[in-house]
Each structure stands twice: as structure tokens, then as C-alpha cells.
C-alpha positions in Angstrom: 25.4 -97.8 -66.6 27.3 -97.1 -69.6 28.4 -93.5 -70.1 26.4 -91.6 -73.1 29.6 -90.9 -75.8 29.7 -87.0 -76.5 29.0 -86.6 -79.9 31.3 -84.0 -82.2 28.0 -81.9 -81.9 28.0 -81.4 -78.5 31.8 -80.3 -78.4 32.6 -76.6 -77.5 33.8 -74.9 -80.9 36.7 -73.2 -79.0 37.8 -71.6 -82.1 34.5 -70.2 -83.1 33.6 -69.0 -79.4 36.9 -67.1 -79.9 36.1 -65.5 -83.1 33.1 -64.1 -82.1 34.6 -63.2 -78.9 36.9 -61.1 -80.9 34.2 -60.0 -83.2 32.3 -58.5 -80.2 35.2 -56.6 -78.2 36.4 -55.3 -82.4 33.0 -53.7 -82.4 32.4 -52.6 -78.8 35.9 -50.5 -79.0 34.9 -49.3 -82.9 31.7 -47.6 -81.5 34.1 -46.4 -77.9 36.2 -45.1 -80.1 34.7 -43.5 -83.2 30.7 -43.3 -81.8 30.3 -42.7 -78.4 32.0 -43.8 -75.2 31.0 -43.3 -71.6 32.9 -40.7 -69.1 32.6 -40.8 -65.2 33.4 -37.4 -63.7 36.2 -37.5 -61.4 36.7 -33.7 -60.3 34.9 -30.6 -59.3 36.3 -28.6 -62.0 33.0 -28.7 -63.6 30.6 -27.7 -61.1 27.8 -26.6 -60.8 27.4 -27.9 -64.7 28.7 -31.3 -63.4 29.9 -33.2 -60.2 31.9 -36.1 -59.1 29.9 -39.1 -60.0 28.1 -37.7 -63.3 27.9 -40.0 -66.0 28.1 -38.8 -69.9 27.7 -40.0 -72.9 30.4 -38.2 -75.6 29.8 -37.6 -79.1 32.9 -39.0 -80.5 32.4 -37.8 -84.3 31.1 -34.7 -83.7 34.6 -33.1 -84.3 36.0 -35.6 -86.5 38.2 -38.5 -85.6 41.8 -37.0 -84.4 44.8 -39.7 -82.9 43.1 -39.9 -79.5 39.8 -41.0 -80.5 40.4 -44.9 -81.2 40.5 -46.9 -77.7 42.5 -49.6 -77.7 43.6 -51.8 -74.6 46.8 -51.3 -73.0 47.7 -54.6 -71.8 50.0 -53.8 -69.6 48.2 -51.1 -68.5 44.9 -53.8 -67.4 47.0 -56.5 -65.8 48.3 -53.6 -63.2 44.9 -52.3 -62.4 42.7 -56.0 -62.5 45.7 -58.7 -60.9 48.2 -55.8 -59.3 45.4 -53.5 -58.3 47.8 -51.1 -58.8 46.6 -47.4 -60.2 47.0 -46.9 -63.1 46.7 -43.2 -65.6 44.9 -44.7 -68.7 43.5 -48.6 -69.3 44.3 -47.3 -73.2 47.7 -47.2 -75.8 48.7 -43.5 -76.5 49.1 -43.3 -80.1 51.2 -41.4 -81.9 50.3 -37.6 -83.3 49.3 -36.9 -86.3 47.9 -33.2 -87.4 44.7 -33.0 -88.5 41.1 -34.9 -88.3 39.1 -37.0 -90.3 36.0 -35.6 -91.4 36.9 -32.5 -88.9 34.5 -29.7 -87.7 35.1 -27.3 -85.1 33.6 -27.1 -81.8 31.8 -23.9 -80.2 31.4 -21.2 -77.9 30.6 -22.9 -74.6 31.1 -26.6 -75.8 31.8 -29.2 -72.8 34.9 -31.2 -74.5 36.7 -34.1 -73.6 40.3 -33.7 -74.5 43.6 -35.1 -73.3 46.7 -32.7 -72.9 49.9 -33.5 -74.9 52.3 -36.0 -73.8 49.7 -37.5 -71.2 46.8 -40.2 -71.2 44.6 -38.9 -68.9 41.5 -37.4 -70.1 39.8 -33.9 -69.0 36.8 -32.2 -69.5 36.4 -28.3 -69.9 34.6 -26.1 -71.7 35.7 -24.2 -74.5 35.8 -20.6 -74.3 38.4 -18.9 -76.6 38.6 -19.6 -80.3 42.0 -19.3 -82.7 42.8 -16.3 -83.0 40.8 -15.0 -79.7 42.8 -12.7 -77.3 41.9 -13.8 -73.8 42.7 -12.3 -70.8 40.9 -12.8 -67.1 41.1 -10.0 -64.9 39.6 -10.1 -61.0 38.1 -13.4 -61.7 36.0 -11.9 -65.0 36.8 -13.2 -68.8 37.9 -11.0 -71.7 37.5 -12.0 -74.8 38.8 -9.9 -77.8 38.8 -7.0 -75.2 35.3 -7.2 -74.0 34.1 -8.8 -70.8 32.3 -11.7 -70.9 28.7 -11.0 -69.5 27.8 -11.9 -65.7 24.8 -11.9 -63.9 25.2 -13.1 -60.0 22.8 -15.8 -59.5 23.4 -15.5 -55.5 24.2 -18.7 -53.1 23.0 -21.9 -54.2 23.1 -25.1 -51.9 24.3 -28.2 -53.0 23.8 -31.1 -51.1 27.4 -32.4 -49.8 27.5 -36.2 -50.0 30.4 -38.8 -50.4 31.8 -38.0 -54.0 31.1 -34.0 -53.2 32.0 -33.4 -49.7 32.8 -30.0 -49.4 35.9 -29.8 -47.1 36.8 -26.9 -45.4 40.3 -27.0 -47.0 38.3 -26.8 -50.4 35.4 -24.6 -49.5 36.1 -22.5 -46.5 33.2 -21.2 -44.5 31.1 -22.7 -47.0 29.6 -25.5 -45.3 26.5 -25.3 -44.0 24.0 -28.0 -41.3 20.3 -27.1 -42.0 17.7 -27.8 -39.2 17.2 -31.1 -40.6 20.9 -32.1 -39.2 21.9 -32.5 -43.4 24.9 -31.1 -44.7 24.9 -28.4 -47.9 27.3 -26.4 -49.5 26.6 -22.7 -50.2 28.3 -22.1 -53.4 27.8 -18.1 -55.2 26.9 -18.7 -58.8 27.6 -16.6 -61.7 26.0 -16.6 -65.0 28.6 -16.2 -68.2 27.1 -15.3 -71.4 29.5 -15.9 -74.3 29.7 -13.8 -77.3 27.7 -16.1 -79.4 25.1 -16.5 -76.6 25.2 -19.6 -75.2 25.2 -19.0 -71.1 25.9 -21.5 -68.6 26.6 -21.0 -64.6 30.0 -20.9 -62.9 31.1 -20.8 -59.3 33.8 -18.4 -58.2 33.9 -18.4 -54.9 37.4 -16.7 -53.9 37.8 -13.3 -55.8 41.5 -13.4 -55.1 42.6 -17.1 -56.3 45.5 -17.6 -58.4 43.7 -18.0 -61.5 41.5 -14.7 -61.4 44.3 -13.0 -63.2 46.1 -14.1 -66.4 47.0 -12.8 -69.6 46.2 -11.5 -71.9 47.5 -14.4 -74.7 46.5 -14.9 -78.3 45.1 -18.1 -78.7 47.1 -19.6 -81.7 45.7 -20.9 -85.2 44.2 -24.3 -84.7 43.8 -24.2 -81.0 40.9 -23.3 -78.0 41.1 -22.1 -74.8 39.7 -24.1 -72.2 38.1 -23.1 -68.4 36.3 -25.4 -66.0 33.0 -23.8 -64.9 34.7 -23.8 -61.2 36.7 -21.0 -61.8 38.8 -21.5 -58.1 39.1 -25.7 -58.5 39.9 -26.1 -62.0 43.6 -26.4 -63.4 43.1 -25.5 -67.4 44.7 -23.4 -69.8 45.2 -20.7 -67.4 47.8 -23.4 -65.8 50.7 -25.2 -67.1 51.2 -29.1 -67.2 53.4 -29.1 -64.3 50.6 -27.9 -62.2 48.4 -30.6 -63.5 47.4 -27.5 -66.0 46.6 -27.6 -70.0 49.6 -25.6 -70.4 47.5 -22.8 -72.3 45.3 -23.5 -75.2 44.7 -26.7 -77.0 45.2 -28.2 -80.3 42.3 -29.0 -82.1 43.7 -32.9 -82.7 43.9 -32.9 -78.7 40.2 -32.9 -78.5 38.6 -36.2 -78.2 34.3 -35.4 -78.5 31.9 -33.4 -77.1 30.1 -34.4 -73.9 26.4 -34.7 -74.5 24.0 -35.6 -71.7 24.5 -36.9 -67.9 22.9 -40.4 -68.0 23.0 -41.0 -64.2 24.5 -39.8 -61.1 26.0 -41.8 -58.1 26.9 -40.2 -54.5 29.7 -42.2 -54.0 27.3 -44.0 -51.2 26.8 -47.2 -53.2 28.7 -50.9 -52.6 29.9 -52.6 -55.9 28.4 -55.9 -53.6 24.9 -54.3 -53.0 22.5 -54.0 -55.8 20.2 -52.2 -53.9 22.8 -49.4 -52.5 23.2 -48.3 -56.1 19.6 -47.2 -56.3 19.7 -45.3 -53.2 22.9 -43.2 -54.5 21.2 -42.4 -57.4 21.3 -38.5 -57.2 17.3 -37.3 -58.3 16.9 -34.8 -61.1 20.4 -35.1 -62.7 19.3 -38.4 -65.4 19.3 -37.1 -69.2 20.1 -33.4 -68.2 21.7 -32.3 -71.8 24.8 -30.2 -71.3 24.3 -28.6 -74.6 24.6 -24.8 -73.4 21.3 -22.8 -73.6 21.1 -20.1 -75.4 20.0 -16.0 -74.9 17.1 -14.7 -76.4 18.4 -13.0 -79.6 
């Protein structure tokens, strides 16, 4: 039987599928970078607000567009991870600094941020507590602000259910741990309620009274810059610490600041296998989808 001859119309337009290839990955990084991007939570420096596993969604124009808000590809950087499998700090170039933001705004009182210290590519997340100009100064584990203590209420112990991506260790959390009747594992956390000057409130855990960053200042945060704490006053290394120390190194620049996170879309335990669909819907942490971490706030 004679073969059918391919016709020009049924020919792969190479040069078309890679135009639109490019069109697509131009406009998936243009809305990463200047719309909103997804954030996985890696640390417990935000807990109880948010643990290892969270995902966001960050508002990436709602501070203006600084030098760290475009993502684009590191090549390099990709063929490590994917082909080397080697680890790797960011999948994305560092540009250069410039001072300043388009279309700029400034965050808030008790903001979650994304930011990314100077002279590194790793992105954090914090909260923002001190404004230019603010003096700040922690004292036994409680915030000043301007010379006035940041309002606390002590919520009690809370238990949190220690899984895979929040285990809980001993080394971390000393006598915390915890085996209900049930044989399950929890961790019995104190929370404390912060209210901010402006009043927006939001819980933090501070479970060692003596740690090393219950005591600094005071410091005057500088013109253009914010002071940033992790809601896990004992596990977070922020502007209390220095870069060495895997720190902020103090307070930020405003350009440093790369969005504001805006809601948890989903939560994982760590539990689930990349080759079993049906794993990743039994790590699915209940009550944690579309929780908004815009902080609430007091009664006027």
C-alpha cells in the first residue's frame, strides 16, 4: 500500500509553536512578577499565623513595583536544580538596585510582607511592625514602640497538631510535646495576642522568656525603612538579627520589599508523594484553605 504524502498542512509549524510558547511563559512571569505569584512556607518563623506547608497568594502591586518584583529565570540557576539536582538559593536573576518604586505605596502596621534582604536571593516573610522613624526596642520578650509597650493579652496553651512539615522537636520545643489518649502527637504552644498601635492584632508564640532575641535595642528605624518580626518570637531570625545569623540585619528598605501576602490557598503536611494523587488529598490540612492574613482589627 502506497504511503499517504503529508501534506504542508499537516506539518508541525515549529516556528509558530515556539512563538507562542514564548508568548505564554512572557505572560505567566509578567503576572509572577508584577500581579501575583505563589509562596510555599518553608519555616516556623511565622507560626501560629502560618506553618511549614502554607500556600499564599502575594499581592505583588500593592506596594509598587521595586527591583525585586520581576521574576525572571536564572538559567543556570534551573539546570542545577532540574539535571544536577543540586540545591539551589533562588531559580531567579538578582537584578541590580535601584531606589525607589513604581507606583509606590507604603505598607502597614501588622502587614505580612514578602521581602528579600540585601545582597541575597532568598525570599522571607515577616510582618511589619516598626515604621520610619519608629524607635523600637524589645525588652523581656515585649515590643516598644515609640516608648510604649505593645499591648498583650495571653491567650494560654494552644495545641497544634505535629505532623511531617511541623514536627515539633525537642531541640526546638522543649517539654512541649505532648501524646493525647488517642496515641496523636500535639504541640502545646503559649500564645500571646499583640495589638499594634493602629489596631490591627494578630497572635504570636513566645515560648522561652529568656531567648536571645527578647532583648534588643532600642534603634531608630531609618527614613524609608520597616522593622520586621516573625510572629514566633523564639524561631524567627529578623531585624533583631544580623545577616550573618541568617538575620535582616535590622530594618528594611522599602525597595527590599517584594508584596504583601494575602490569603493561605491550601496547606500540605509534608505526608503527600509527588507519585500519589491521592496522598496529596489526605495531607491536606482542614480549616487553613482561603484563611485571609489580612490582620483583624480592635474595636475602635
Amino acid at each position: 500500500m502506497a504511503k499517504a504524502k503529508r501534506t504542508k498542512s499537516d506539518q508541525i509549524d515549529w516556528v509558530a509553536e515556539i512563538r507562542g510558547a514564548v508568548v505564554l511563559l512572557a505572560a505567566v512571569l509578567g503576572f509572577h512578577s508584577f500581579v501575583a505569584k505563589p509562596f510555599y512556607i518553608p519555616s516556623e518563623s511565622m507560626v501560629p499565623t502560618l506553618l511549614v506547608g502554607d500556600r499564599l497568594v502575594v499581592n505583588k502591586f500593592a506596594y509598587g513595583w521595586s527591583h525585586v518584583s520581576p521574576t525572571i529565570p536564572s538559567v543556570p540557576a534551573l539546570f542545577r536544580w532540574l539535571v544536577l539536582r543540586e540545591p539551589v538559593e533562588s531559580l531567579a536573576v538578582q537584578l541590580p538596585n535601584w531606589k525607589g518604586r513604581i507606583w509606590g505605596s507604603t505598607p502597614e502596621r501588622g502587614d505580612v510582607v514578602i521581602l528579600t534582604p540585601p545582597g541575597t536571593n532568598t525570599d522571607y516573610i515577616k510582618r511589619v511592625i516598626g515604621l520610619p522613624g519608629d524607635r523600637i526596642e524589645v525588652r523581656g520578650g515585649v515590643v516598644f514602640i515609640n516608648g510604649q509597650a505593645v499591648k498583650q493579652q495571653r491567650l494560654g496553651d494552644r495545641l497544634m497538631p505535629v505532623d511531617l512539615n511541623d514536627p515539633c522537636t525537642p531541640e526546638d520545643y522543649p517539654g512541649r510535646r505532648v501524646t493525647k489518649d488517642d496515641g496523636s502527637l500535639w504541640c502545646k504552644l503559649p500564645i500571646v495576642r499583640e495589638t499594634l498601635p493602629n489596631g490591627r492584632t494578630y497572635e504570636t508564640v513566645d515560648a522561652d522568656r529568656d531567648s536571645v532575641g527578647d532583648n534588643y535595642g532600642p534603634i531608630t528605624v531609618p527614613d524609608g525603612h520597616y522593622f520586621m518580626m516573625g510572629d514566633n518570637r523564639d524561631h524567627s531570625a529578623d531585624s533583631r538579627f544580623p545577616q550573618w545569623q541568617r538575620g535582616l540585619g535590622g530594618p528594611v528598605a522599602w525597595e527590599q520589599i517584594g508584596g504583601r501576602a494575602e490569603i493561605i490557598t491550601f496547606s500540605l503536611d509534608g505526608s503527600s508523594s509527588l507519585l500519589n494523587p491521592i496522598s496529596w488529598v489526605r495531607a491536606l490540612r482542614p480549616g487553613r484553605a482561603l484563611t485571609s492574613l489580612a490582620p483583624k482589627k480592635t474595636a475602635e
